[in-house]
C-alpha positions as CSV (number, residue, x, y, z in Angstrom):
1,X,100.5,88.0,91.7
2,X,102.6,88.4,88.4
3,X,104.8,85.8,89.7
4,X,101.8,83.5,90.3
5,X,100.1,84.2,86.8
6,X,103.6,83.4,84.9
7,X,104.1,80.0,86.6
8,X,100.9,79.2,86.0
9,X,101.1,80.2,82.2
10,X,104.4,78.3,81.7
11,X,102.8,75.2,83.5
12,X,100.3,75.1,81.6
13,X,102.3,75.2,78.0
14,X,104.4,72.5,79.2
15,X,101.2,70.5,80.1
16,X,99.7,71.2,76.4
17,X,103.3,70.7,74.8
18,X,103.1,67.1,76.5
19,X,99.6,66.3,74.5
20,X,100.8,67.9,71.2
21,X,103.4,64.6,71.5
22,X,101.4,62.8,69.3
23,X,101.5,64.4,65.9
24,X,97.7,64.8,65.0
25,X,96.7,62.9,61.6
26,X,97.2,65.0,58.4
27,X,95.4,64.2,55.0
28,X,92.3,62.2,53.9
29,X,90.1,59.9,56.4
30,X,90.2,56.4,56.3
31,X,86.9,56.6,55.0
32,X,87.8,59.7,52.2
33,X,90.7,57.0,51.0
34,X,88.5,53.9,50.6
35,X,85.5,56.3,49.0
36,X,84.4,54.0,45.7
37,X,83.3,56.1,42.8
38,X,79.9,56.0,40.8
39,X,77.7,57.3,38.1
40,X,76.7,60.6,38.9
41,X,80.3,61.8,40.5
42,X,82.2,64.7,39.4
43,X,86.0,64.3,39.6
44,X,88.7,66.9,38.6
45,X,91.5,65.5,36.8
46,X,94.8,67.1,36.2
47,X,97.6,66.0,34.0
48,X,100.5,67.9,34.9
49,X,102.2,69.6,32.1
50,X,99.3,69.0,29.7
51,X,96.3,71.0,30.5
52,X,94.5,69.9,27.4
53,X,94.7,65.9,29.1
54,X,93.1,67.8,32.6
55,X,89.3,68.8,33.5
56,X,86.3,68.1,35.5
57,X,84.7,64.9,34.1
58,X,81.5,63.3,35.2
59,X,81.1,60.0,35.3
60,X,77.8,58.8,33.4
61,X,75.6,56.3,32.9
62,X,77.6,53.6,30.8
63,X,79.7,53.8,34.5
64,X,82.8,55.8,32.5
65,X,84.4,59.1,32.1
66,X,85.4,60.2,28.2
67,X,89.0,62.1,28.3
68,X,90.3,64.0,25.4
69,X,92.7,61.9,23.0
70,X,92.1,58.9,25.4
71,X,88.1,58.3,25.2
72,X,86.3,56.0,27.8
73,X,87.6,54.8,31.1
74,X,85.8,53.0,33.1
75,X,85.3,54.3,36.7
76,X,82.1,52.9,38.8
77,X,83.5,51.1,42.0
78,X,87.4,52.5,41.9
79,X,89.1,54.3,44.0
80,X,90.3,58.1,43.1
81,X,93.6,56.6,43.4
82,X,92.7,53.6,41.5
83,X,91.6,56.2,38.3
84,X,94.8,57.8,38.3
85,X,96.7,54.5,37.8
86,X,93.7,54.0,35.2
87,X,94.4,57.1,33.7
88,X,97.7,57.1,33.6
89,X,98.3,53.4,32.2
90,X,95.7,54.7,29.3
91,X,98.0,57.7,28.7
92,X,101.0,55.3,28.8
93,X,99.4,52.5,26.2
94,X,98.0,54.5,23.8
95,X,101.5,56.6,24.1
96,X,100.4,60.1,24.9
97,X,102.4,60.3,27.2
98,X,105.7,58.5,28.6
99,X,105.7,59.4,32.4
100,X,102.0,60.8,33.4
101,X,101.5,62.5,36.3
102,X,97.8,62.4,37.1
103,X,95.7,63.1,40.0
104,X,92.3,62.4,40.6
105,X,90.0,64.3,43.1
106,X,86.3,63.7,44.0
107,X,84.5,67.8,43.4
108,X,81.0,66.9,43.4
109,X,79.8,63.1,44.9
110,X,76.7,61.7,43.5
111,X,73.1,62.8,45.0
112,X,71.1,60.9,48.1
113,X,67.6,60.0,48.0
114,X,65.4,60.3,50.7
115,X,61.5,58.9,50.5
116,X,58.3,58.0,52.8
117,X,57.6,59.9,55.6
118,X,59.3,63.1,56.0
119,X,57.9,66.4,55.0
120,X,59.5,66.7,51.5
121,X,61.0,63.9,50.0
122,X,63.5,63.6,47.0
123,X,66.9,64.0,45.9
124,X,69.8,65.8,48.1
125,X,73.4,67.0,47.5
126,X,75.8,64.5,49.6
127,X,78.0,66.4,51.7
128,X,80.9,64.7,53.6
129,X,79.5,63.9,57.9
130,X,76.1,63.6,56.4
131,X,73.8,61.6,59.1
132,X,70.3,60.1,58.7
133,X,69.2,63.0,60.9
134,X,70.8,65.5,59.1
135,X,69.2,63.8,55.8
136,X,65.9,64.4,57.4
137,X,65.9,67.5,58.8
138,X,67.1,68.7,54.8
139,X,63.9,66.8,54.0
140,X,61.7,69.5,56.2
141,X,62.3,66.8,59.1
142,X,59.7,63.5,60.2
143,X,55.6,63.3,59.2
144,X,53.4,62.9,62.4
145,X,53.4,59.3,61.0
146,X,57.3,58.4,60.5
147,X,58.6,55.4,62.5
148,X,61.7,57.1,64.2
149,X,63.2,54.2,65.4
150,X,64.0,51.9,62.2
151,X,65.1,53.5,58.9
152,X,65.8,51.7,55.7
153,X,68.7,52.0,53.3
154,X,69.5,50.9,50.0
155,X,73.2,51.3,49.1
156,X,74.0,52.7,46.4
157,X,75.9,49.5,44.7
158,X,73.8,47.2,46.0
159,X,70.0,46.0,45.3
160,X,69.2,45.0,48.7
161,X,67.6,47.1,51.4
162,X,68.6,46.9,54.8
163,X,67.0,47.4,58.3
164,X,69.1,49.9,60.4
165,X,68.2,51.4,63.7
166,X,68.5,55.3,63.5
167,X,70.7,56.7,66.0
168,X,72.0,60.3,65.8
169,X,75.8,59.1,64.2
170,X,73.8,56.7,61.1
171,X,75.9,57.9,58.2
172,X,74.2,58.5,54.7
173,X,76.6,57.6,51.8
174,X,76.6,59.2,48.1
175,X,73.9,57.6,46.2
176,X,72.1,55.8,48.9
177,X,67.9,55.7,49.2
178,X,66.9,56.4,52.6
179,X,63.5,55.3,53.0
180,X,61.6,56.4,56.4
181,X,58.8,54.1,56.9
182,X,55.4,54.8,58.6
183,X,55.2,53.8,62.3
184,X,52.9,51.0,63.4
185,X,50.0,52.5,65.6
């Protein structure tokens, strides 16, 4: 029996050594990579060697973060990786520094807004997977009156509402309005 449970043990770990082949992805998403920042964002960012040049800055309404000895940069619809080039050329120009290091990480992402018919609408911490679903059921879930077929949402950079049908993977981004409608009878 011993004989039997060891073959079938080391069968086994050569089967699963055969999937681990393919080295699984390490670091950000796609999506995390290609994340656009706005007003309302907290980022954390560190100059190395010069912790007075480092913090957690959020950007505001005139779209910019204000850093020590550097003042405004502007931030709304960049990349975090795009801010630390910002950053760094800034540091460069205004010569700071000669070779920045800088690194710019999203801590906080802007709030979502859900309105219309669900129990308690308003405005919501974004966390990263957040679904339509999930949106509602932080919103104390659907009225009796909610169309649960159609939502709409308003993106966050954009003035223009659009019609999407709700299915259980419809993502919610930071600073989008999702507006639930009321269902025709």
């Amino acid at each position: 029996m011993r004989m039997y449970q060891a073959f079938i043990a080391s069968a086994l770990a050569i089967a699963l050594a055969g999937c681990a082949s393919a080295p699984l992805p390490i670091g950000p998403s796609p999506q995390a990579t290609a994340y656009t920042l706005g007003a309302g964002d907290k980022v954390r960012v560190t100059t190395f060697g010069f912790e007075n040049l480092s913090g957690e800055f959020t950007i505001g309404a005139d779209n910019a973060i204000a850093l020590p000895l550097v003042g405004a940069i502007p931030s709304i619809g960049v990349t975090p990786m795009e801010l630390q080039a910002k950053i760094a050329n800034a540091l460069v120009e205004r010569k700071i520094v000669r070779d920045p290091k800088v690194s710019a990480e999203v801590i906080e992402y802007r709030p979502y807004y859900i309105l219309g018919e669900v129990g308690k609408p308003g405005q919501y911490p974004f966390t990263n997977g957040l679904t339509v679903l999930k949106a509602v059921a932080t919103a104390q879930g659907f009225t009796y009156r909610a169309n649960e077929k159609t939502i709409f949402i308003t993106r966050d950079l954009t003035n223009s509402e659009i019609t999407v049908p709700l299915t259980p993977s419809t993502p919610v981004r930071p600073g989008d309005t999702v507006r639930i409608a009321e269902r025709r009878l």
